[in-house]
One Martini backbone bead per residue (centre of mass of N, CA, C, O) as a GRO file, in nm:
protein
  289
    1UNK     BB    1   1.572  -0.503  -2.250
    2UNK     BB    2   1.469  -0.435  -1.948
    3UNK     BB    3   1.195  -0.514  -1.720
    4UNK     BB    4   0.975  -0.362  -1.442
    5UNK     BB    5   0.798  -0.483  -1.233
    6UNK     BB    6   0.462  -0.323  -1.033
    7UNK     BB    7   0.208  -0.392  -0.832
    8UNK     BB    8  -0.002  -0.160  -0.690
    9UNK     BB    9  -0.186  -0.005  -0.366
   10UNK     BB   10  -0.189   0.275  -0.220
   11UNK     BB   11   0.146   0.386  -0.289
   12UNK     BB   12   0.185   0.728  -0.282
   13UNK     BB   13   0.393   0.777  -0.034
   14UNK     BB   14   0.635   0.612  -0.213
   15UNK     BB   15   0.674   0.614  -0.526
   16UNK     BB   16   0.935   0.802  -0.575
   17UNK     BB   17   1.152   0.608  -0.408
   18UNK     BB   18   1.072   0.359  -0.567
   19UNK     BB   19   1.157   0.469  -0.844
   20UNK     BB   20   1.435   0.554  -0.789
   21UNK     BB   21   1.580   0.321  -0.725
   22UNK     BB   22   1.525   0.162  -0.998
   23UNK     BB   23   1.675   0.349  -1.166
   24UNK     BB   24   1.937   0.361  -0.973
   25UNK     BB   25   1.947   0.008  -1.025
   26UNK     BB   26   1.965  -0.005  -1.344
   27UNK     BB   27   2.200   0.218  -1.390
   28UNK     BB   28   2.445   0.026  -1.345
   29UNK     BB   29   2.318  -0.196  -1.613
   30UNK     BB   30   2.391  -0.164  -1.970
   31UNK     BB   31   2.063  -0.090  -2.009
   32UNK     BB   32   1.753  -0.080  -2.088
   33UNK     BB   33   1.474   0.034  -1.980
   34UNK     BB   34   1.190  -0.017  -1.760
   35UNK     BB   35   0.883   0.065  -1.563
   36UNK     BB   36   0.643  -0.085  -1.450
   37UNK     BB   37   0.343   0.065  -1.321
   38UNK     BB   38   0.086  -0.122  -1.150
   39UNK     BB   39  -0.255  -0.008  -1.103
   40UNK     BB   40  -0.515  -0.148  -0.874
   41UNK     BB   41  -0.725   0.062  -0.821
   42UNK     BB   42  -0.701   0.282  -0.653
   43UNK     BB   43  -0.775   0.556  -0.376
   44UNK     BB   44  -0.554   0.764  -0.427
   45UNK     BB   45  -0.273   0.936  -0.546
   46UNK     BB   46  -0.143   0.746  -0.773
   47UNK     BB   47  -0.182   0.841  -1.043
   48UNK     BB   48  -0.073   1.144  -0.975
   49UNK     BB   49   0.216   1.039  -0.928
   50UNK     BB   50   0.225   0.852  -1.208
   51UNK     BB   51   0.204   1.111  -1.401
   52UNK     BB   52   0.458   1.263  -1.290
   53UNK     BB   53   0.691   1.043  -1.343
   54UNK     BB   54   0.611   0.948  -1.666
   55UNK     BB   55   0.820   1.202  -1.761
   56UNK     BB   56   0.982   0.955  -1.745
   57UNK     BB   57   0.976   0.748  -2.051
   58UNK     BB   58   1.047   0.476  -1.837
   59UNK     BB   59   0.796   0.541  -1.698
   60UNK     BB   60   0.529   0.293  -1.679
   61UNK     BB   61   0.159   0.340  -1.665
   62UNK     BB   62  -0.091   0.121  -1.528
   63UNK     BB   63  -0.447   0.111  -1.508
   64UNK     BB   64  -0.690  -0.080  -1.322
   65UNK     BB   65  -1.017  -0.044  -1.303
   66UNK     BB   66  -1.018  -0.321  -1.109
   67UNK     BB   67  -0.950  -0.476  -0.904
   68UNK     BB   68  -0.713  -0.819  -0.904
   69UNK     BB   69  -0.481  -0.850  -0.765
   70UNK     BB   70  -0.170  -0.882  -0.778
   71UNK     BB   71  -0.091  -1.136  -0.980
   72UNK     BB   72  -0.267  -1.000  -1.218
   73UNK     BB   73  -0.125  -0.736  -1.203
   74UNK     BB   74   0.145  -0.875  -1.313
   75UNK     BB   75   0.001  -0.981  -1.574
   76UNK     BB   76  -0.007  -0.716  -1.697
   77UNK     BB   77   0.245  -0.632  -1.703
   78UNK     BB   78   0.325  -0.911  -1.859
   79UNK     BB   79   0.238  -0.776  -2.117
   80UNK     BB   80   0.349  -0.495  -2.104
   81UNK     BB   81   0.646  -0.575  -2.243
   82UNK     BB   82   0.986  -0.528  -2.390
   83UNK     BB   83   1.197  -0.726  -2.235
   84UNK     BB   84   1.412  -1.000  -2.265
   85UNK     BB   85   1.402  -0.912  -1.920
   86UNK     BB   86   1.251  -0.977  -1.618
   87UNK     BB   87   1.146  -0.778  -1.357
   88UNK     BB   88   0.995  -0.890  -1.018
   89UNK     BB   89   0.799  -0.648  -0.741
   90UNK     BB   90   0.747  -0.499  -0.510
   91UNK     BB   91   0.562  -0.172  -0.403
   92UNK     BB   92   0.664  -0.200  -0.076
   93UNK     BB   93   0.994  -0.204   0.027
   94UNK     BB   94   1.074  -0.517   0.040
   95UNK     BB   95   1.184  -0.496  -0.191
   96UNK     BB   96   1.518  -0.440  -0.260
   97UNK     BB   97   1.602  -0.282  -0.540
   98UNK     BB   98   1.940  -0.340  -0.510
   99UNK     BB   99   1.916  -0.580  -0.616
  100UNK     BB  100   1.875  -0.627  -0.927
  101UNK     BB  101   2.161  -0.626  -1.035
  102UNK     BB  102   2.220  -0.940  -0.893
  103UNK     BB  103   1.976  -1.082  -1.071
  104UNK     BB  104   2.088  -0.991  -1.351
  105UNK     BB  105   2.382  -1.129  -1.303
  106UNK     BB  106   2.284  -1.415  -1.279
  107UNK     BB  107   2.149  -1.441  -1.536
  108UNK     BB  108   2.394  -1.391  -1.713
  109UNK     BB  109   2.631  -1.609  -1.572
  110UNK     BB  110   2.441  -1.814  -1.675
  111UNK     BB  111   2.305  -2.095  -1.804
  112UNK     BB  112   2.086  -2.131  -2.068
  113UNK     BB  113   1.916  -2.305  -1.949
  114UNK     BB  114   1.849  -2.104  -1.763
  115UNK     BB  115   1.517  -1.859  -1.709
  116UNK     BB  116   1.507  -1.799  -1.361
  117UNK     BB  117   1.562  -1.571  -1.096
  118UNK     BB  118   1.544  -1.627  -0.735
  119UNK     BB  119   1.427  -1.451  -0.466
  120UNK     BB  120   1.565  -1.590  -0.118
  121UNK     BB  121   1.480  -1.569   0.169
  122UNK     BB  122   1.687  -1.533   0.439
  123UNK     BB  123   1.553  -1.321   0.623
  124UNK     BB  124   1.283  -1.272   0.875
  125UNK     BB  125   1.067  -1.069   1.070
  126UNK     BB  126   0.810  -1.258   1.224
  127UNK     BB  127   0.544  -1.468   1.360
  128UNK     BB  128   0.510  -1.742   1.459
  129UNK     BB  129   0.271  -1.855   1.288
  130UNK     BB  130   0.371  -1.788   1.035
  131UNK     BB  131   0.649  -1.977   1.048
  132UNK     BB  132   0.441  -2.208   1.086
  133UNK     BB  133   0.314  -2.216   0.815
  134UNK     BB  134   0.583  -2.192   0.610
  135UNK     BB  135   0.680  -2.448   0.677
  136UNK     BB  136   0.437  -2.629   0.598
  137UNK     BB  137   0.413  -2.572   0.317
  138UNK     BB  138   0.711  -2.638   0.209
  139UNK     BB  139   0.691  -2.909   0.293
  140UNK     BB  140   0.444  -2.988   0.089
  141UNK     BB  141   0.592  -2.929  -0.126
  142UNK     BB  142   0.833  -3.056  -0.142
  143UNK     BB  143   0.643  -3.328  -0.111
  144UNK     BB  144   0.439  -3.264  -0.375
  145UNK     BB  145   0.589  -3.162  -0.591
  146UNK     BB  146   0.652  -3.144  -0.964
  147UNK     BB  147   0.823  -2.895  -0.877
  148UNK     BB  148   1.101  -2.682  -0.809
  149UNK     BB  149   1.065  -2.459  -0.492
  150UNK     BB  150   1.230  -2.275  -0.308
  151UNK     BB  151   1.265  -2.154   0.022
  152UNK     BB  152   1.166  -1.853  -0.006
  153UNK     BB  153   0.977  -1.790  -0.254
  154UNK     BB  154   0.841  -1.547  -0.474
  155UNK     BB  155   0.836  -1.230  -0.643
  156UNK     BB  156   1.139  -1.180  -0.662
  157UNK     BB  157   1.243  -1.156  -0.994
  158UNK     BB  158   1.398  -1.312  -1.306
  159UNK     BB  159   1.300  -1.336  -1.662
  160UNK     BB  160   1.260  -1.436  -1.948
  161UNK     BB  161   1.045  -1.394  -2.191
  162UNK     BB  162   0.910  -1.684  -2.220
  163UNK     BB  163   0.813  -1.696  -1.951
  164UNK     BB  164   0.636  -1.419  -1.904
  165UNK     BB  165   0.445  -1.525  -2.120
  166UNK     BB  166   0.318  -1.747  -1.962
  167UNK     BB  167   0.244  -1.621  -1.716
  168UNK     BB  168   0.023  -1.435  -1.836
  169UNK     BB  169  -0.174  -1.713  -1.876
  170UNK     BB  170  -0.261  -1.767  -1.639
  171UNK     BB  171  -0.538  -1.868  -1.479
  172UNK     BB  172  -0.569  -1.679  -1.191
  173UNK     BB  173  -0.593  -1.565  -0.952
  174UNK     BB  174  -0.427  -1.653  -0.712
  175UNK     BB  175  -0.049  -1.671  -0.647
  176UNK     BB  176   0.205  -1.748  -0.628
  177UNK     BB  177   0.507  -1.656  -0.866
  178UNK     BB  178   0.709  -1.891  -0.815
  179UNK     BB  179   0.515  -2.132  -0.912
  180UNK     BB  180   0.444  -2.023  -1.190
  181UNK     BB  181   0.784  -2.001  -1.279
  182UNK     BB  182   0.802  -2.293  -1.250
  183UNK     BB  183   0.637  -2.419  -1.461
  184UNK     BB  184   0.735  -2.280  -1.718
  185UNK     BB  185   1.038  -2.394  -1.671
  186UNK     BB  186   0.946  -2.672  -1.700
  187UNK     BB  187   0.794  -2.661  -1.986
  188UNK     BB  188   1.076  -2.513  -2.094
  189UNK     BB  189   1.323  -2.748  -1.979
  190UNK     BB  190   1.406  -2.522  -1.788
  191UNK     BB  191   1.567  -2.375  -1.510
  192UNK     BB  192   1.664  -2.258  -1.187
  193UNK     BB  193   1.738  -1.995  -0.973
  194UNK     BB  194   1.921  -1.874  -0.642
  195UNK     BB  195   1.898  -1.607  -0.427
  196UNK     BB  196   2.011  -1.434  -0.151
  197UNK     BB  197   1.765  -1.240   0.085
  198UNK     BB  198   1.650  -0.922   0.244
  199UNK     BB  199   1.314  -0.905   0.373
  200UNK     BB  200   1.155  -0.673   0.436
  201UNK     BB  201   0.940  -0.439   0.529
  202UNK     BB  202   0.669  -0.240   0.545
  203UNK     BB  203   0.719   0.087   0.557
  204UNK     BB  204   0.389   0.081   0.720
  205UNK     BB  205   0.381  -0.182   0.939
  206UNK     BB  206   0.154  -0.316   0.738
  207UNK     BB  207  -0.071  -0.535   0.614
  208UNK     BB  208  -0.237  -0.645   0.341
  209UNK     BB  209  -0.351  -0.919   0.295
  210UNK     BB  210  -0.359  -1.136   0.520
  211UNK     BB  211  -0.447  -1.428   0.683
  212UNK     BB  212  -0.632  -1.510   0.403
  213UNK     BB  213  -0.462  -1.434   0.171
  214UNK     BB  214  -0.253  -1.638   0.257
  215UNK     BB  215  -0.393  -1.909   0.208
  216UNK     BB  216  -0.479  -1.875  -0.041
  217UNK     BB  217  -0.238  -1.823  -0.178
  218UNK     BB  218  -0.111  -2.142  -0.101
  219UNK     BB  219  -0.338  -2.301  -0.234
  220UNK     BB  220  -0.275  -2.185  -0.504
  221UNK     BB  221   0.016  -2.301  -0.510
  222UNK     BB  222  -0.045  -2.572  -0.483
  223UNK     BB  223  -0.242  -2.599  -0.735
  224UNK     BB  224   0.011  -2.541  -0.905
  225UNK     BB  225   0.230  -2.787  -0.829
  226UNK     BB  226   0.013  -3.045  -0.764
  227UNK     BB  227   0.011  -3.077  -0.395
  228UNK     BB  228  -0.286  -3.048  -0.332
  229UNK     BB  229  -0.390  -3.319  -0.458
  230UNK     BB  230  -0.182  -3.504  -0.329
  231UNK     BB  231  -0.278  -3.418  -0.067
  232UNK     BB  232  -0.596  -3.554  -0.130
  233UNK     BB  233  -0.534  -3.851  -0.224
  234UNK     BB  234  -0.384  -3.933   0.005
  235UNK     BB  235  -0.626  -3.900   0.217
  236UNK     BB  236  -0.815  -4.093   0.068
  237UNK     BB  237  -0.597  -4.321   0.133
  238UNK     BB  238  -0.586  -4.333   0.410
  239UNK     BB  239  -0.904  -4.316   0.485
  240UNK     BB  240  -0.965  -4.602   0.365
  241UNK     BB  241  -0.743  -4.767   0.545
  242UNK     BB  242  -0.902  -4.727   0.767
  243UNK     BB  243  -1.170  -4.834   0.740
  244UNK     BB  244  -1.078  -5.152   0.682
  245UNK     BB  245  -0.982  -5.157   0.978
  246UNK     BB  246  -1.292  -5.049   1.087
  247UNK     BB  247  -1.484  -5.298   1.107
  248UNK     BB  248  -1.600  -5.284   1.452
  249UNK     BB  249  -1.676  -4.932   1.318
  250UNK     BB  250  -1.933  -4.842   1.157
  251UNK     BB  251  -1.943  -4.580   1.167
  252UNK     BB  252  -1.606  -4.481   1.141
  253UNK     BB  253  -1.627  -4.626   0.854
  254UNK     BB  254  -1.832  -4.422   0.731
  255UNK     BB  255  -1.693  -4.153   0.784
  256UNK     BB  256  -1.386  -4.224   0.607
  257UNK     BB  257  -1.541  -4.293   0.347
  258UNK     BB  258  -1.664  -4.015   0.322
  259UNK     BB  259  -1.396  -3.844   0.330
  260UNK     BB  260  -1.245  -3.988   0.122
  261UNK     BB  261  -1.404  -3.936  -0.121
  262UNK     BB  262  -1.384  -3.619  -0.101
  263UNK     BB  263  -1.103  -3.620  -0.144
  264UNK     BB  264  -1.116  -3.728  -0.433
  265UNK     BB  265  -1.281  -3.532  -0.558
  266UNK     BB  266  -1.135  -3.294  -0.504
  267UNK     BB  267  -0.856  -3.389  -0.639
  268UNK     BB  268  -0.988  -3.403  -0.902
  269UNK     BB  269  -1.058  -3.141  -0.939
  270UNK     BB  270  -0.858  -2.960  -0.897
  271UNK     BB  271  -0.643  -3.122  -1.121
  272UNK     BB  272  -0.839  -3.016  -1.380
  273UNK     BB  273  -0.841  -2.699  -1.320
  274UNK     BB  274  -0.531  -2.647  -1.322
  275UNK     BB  275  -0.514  -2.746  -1.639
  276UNK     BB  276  -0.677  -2.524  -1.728
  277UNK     BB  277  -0.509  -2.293  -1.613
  278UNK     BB  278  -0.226  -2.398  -1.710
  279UNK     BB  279  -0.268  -2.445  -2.024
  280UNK     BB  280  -0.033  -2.177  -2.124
  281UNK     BB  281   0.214  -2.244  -1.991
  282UNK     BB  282   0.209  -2.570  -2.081
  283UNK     BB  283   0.219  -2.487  -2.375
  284UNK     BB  284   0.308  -2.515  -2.664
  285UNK     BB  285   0.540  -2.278  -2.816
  286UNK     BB  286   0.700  -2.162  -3.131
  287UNK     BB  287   0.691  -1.848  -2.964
  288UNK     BB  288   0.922  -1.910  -2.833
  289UNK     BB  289   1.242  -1.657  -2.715
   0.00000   0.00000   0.00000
């Protein structure tokens, strides 16, 4: 069986089109599928748009008590599965559904190594300072990240069931899904493949995230790869050596050596906080399979 997580918040105008696409894009593919829309509290028509779909026994709607955010709600959905492998999209029609097909087909064509296909924005039409975040993001990850994670991988992707399993374990409130994809298929020894797509606007040309939730989720990805620890140690390691350098400015040196102490506990902590949070993606577990 096939699994599609989606989940949603307040996205009453589109499900009817967004499931139907979904339908119509599983059934291309020989297999038996389900399709999981988790309603994040919303407060909208939401629910009862979801009941009425839900006449087709293929489509599981789970509703949760209280917002819990994107992250949280996608674990809930991967917990509800019960497919071989899942496939996770955005429920706000950035993700074009007619994808499906060709990451289930990465999936299979792909070397049993192989254990979860990300898709890869190749090209969106952002504001400039957003694609300067994005960039120095990036960067960062590239080069202190203990996992290999593709420029442009978001939520879009298939994973086989382990993987899966291990990611609904994560304890974080919010984070990139493809970095936490990354932890677990590093865990289980195995492979990421990528593919690229287009990734749409949102239906009503609308951010729901905004621009402190896209930080926050940045930051949460940073300390689930490991890179913003090392990017805190760097730094308590230049501001040391910048004090020693500063002999002649005592107050200067008093000021690099308080904020690298600073630097290097926040190091230490975030390093602690993120082991105790990942430590079930990240343990050994003979039911995995």
């Amino acid at each position: 069986m096939l699994s599609i997580v989606a989940p949603v918040y307040n996205e009453a105008s589109i499900l009817r089109e967004f499931v139907a696409r979904c339908t119509r894009a599983a059934e291309q593919r020989d297999l038996p599928f389900e399709l999981i829309i988790v309603d994040d509290a919303s407060t909208d028509d939401t629910p009862a748009v979801l009941a009425e779909l839900a006449r087709d026994a293929r489509v599981r709607p789970y509703r949760l008590p209280s917002n819990a955010g994107q992250f949280r709600a996608t674990q809930a959905g991967l917990r509800a599965t019960r497919g071989t492998w899942t496939v996770v999209l955005d429920g706000d029609l950035q993700d074009p559904p007619e994808e499906i097909p060709r990451l289930v087909d990465a999936l299979s064509g792909a070397a049993p190594a192989v254990l979860a296909v990300l898709a890869v924005k190749s090209h969106r039409a952002d504001p400039m300072v957003f694609m300067v975040g994005q960039y120095l993001f990036h960067r960062v990850q590239y080069a202190l990240s203990r996992v290999a994670l593709p420029r442009g991988a978001g939520t879009y992707c298939v994973m086989r069931r382990a993987v899966a399993r291990r990611v609904a374990m994560a304890e974080l409130a919010q984070a990139n899904l493809a970095a936490v994809v990354a932890v677990a298929v590093q865990a289980l020894g195995g492979k990421l493949a990528a593919v690229p797509y287009e990734k749409g606007p949102r239906y009503d040309r609308s951010g729901r995230v905004g621009w402190a939730g896209l930080v926050v989720e940045a930051l949460a990805s940073l300390a689930a790869t490991g890179a913003l620890s090392r990017l805190l140690a760097l730094k308590a390691i230049t501001l040391s050596a910048g004090a020693v350098a500063s002999a002649g400015h005592p107050r200067a040196r008093v000021a690099m050596l308080g904020v690298g102490a600073l630097a290097a506990t926040l190091a230490v902590g975030v390093g602690h906080r993120t082991r105790r949070a990942l430590a079930g993606v990240r343990a050994s577990d003979p039911g995995d399979g």
